[in-house]
N, C-alpha and C positions, 0 to 999 in steps of 0.2 A: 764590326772590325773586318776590315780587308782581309782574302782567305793570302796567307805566305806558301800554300802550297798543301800536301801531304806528309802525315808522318807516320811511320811503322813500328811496331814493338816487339820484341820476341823476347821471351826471359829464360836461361837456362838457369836449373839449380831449383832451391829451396822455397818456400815461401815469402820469405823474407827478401825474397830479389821481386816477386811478383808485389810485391806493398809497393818498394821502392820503385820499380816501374810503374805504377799506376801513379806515383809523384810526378815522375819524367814527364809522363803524359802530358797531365794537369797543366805541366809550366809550361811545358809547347802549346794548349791549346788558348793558355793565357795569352800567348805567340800571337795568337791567328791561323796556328795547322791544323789543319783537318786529321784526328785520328782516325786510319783505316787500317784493314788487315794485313798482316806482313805477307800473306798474299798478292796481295793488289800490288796494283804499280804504285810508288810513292815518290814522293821528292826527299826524302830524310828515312835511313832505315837503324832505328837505337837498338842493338843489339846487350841486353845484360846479361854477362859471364859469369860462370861457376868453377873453379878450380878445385872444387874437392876431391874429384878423379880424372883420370887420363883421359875416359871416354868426355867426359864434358869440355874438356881442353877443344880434342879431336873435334868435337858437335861445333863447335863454333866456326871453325874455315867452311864447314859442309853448310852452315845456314849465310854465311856470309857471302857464298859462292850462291845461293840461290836468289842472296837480295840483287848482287852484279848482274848476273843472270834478268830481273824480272825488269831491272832497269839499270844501265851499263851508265848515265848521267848522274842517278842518285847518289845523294852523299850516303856514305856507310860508318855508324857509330860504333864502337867501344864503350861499353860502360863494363864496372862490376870488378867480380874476385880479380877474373883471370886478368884484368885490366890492369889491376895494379900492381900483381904479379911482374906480368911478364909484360910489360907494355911495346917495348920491342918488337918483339913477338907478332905481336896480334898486329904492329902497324906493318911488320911485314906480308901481310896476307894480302891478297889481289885485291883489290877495289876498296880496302879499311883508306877510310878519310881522318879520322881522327880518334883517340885512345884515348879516356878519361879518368883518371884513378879514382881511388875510395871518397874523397872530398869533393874533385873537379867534376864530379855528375851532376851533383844538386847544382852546379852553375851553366848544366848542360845549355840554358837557353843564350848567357852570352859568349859560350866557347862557339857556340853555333853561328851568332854573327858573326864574331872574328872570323872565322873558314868563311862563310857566305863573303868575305869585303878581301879576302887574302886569295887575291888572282895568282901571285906568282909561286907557290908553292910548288912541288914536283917530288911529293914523299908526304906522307901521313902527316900530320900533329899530334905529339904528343904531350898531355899536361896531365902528371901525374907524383904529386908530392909525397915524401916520406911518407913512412905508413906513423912514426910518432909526434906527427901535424894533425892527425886525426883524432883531437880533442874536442869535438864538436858533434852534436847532434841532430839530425833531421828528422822529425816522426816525418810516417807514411802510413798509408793504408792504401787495401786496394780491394776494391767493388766489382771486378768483373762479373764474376760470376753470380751479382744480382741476388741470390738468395743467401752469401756466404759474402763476411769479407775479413780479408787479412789486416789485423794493424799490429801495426809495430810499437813494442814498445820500450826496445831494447837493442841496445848494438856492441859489437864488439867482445872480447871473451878475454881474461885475464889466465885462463889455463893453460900450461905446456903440454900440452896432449903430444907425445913424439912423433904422432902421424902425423898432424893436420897443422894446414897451412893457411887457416882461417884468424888466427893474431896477429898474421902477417900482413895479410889480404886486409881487415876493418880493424884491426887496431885496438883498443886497449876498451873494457866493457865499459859501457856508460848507458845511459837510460835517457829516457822523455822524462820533464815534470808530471805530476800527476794532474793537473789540471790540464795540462793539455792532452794529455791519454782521454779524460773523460770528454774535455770540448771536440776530440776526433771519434770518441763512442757517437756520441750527440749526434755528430754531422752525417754518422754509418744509418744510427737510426733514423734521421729524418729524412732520405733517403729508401723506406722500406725492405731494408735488409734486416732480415727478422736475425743472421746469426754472425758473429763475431768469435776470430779464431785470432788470440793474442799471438804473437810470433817476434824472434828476435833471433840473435845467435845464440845466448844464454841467459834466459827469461827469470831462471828464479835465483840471477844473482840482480834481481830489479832495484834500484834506486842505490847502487853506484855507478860514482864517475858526479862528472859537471857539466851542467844543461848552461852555457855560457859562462857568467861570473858565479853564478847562485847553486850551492852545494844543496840537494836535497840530499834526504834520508830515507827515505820511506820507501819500506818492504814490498815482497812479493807479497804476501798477505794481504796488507794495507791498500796494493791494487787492484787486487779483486775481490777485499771486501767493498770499496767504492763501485767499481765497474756492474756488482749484483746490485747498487740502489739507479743505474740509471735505467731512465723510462723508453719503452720502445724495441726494447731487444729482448726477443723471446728467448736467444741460448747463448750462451758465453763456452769458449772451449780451448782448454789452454793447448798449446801444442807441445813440445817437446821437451822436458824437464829432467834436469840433471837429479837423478834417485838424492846423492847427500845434499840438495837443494829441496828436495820434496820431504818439506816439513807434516809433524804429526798434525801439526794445526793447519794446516792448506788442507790436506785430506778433509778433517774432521768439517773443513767451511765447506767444500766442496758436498759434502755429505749431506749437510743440512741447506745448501743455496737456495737460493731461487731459481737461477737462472744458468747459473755452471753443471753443464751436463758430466754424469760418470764416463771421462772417458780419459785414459792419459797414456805418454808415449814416453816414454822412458828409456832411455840410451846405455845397453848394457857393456855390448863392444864386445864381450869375452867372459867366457863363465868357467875360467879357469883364472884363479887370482896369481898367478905367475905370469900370466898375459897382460893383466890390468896392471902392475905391478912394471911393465916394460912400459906399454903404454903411460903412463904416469897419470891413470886415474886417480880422484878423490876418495874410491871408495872399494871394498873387496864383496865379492858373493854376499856375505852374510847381510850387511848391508842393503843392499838391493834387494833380496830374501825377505827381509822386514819389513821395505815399503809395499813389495805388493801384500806381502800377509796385510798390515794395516789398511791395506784398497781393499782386501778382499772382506776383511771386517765390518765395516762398514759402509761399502758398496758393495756387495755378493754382484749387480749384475755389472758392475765395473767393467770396460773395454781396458784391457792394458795391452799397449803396444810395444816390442821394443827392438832395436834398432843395436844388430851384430855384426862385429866384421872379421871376416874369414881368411884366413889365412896372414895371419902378420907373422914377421919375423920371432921365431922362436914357438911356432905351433907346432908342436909335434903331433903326431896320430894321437896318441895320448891325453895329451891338451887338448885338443879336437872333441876327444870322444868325450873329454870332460865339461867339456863347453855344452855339445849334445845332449847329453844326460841332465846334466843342469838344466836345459830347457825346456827338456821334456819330461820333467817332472813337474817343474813350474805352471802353476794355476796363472797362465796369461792368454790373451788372446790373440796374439797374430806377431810375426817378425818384417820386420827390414831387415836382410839380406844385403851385406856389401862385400865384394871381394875385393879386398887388400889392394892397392895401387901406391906403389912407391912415387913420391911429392920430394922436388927438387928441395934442399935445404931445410929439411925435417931429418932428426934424429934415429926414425926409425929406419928411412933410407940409407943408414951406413952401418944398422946390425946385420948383425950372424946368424945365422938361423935361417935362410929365405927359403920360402916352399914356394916350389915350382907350381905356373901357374895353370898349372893340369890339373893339380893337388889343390889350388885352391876352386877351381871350378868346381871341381867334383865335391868336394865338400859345399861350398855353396849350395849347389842342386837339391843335397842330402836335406841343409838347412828350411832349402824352399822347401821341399814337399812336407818340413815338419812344419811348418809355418802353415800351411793349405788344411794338414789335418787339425791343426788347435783351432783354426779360424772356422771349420766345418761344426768341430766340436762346442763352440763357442755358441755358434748361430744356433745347435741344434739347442742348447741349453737356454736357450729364448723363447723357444715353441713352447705355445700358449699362454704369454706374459702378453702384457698390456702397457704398451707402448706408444710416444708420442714422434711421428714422422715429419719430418720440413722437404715437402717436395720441390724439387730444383723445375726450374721453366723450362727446359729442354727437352724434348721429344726423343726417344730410344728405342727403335725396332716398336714402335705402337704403346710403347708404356711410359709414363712417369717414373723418374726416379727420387729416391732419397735416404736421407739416413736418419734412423732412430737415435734419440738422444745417447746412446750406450754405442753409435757408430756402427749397425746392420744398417747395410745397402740393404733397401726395398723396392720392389718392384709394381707398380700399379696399372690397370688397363687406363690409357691415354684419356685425361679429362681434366682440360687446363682449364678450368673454374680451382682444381685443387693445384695450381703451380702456388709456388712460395706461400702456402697456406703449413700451417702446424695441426696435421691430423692426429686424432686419439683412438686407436682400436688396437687391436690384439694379432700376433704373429702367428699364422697358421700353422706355415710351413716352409720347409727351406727346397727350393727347385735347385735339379740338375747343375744349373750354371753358377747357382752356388747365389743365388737371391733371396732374401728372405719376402713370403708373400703375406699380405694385410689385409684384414676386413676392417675399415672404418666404421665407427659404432659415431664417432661428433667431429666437426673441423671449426675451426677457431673462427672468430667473425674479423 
């Protein structure tokens, strides 16, 4: 096939935009583009958005400004959150050629010839339908990083969380069939990527919504009890799961698996239930309280991660210190840290209560350094366990890296016979920069 040119990618945000970008990719090179680095010069630069905070809004003019910058003739894309937010917006920006909301992406390749054939233009395109048009599903996955890939197997979110602006932005929760989940496992595997990190907006409300005309049913369970008999994938790793979604029976499979590593990220938001209670979570302390006791039950060396945000409307010092305390009593292993950012058209942007954001900085910080001491604590509670590492192909200051099934970054001296190999030995010790180091005792054939 004749090369059409150049194309570039840059994904702001979550996982789950990095899957959907590496689709993008796919359908451009089905094109005849050459995918290169958002670096490079290009003739096509796809830009996908995040609107979960102000700063990600912000990153977008600054990356958009450097694709005009790298080439002042290349078309400049829109894709993503902030796309179908504020589409507007983004076509106001210096060099934006065209804006694609939550549906018009996956047709990225024929919005792309229309622009390529529409000479007389003289302002942006914008194709960006209702966000409750978006009854449709596209799986993705995405393989860059060669020994890890992201699939999707989920989109969309049916929760009023008062902060977030993400039922707005993708629309109402819907899922992939399970057959096509395991026919894109297949395709990650045969490919040699030994690990597989499921990822969606909200994963373990899995198998609602409609994959076209055809209603499925079937569970988070039911997905990855399938996903542990396929051949080929050494680790399965769920990412982010809503704690009243994170059933006693996912635990207890993940306990017993084959191939689903102990490690899970759980979304707490606030450890004061007069916060969650604003916020309009599913679930209070107690709750949350229970699923890691049940991780800890039956995983003891369980990674648990969880993801809090600081400073929402109605935090008082009080709230705060009870959020604190809450966490650091909590048998967990490490935080996400988010400080509060007010999101046009969200509920919680018209309460009372706002702490100034000095007050939430400074709390954050607080939050970080408790987060640096659980994750210290964490790594040191591993020294002398036996452990199975998947080192990444990339070269770091003279070492290999990787992570243990329970999620310790390790560190090894530089020996790329062992890249994307799954080695088995024992955690020495935890270095300075906060590395855990390994003696390999066997590496997988």
């Amino acid at each position: 096939m004749e090369s059409r040119g150049k194309a570039a990618f840059y994904t702001l945000g979550c996982k789950l935009n990095f899957s959907e970008t590496s689709t993008l990719a796919r359908s451009l090179e089905k094109e005849g583009y050459e995918k290169t680095s958002f670096e490079e010069q290009a003739d096509v630069y796809v830009i996908n958005t995040c609107s979960v905070t102000e700063n990600a809004d912000k990153k977008f003019k600054s990356i958009a400004r450097q694709a005009h910058k790298t080439n002042p003739e290349a078309l400049i894309i829109a894709v993503g959150c902030y796309a179908q937010l504020k589409p507007q917006e983004l076509a106001a920006v210096d060099g934006v050629d065209m804006v694609l909301g939550a549906k018009e992406k996956f047709e990225l390749p024929a919005f792309l010839n229309d622009l390529l054939q529409d000479q007389s233009r003289d302002s942006a395109v914008i194709h960006a339908c209702e966000i409750d048009e978006t009854d449709f599903y596209v799986g993705s996955y995405a393989t860059s990083e060669r020994t890890r890939a992201f699939l999707k197997v989920q989109d969309g979110c049916d929760y009023p969380c008062t902060y977030c602006t993400i039922p707005m932005a993708r629309g109402i929760s819907r899922s992939d069939t399970l057959e096509n989940v395991i026919n894109n496992a297949r395709e990650i595997a045969a490919q040699d990527i030994k690990e597989i990190v499921l990822t969606g907006v909200n994963i373990g409300d899995y198998g609602k919504g409609e994959y076209g005309n055809k209603r499925h049913e079937h569970t988070f369970l039911e997905l990855i009890q399938a996903l542990d008999k396929v051949e080929g994938i050494a680790r399965l790793r769920i990412s982010s799961i809503e704690p009243n979604l994170l059933s006693n029976d996912t635990i207890a499979f993940v306990s017993k698996s084959k191939n689903f590593v102990p490690h899970f990220h759980i979304p707490l938001q606030s450890g004061s239930d007069q916060i969650l209670k604003l916020m309009r979570r599913r679930y209070l302390t107690s709750l949350y309280t229970d699923r890691v006791n049940q991780i800890r039950q039956q995983l003891p060396d369980a990674c648990i991660g969880v993801d809090v945000i600081i400073g929402f409307p109605g935090e008082t010092e009080e709230r705060f210190l009870e959020t604190y305390r809450y966490l650091a009593d909590l048998d967990i292993s490490y935080l996400h840290v988010f400080t509060y950012s007010e999101r046009e058209n969200t509920l919680a942007a018209t309460m009372e209560g706002v702490v100034e954001m000095s007050v939430r900085k400074k709390r954050s910080k607080m939050l970080r350094a408790l987060s640096a001491r659980k994750r210290r604590e964490f790594y040191n509670s591993q020294v002398g366990k036996f452990k199975q590492v998947l080192f990444e192909k990339d070269i770091q200051k003279g070492y290999l890296e990787g992570f243990t099934e329970n999620y310790l970054r390790v560190r090894y001296p530089w020996n790329p016979e062992l890249a994307n190999k799954v080695c088995y030995g024992e955690i020495i010790e935890i270095d300075d920069e906060g590395f855990a180091r390994f003696r390999i005792e066997t590496v997988e054939d």
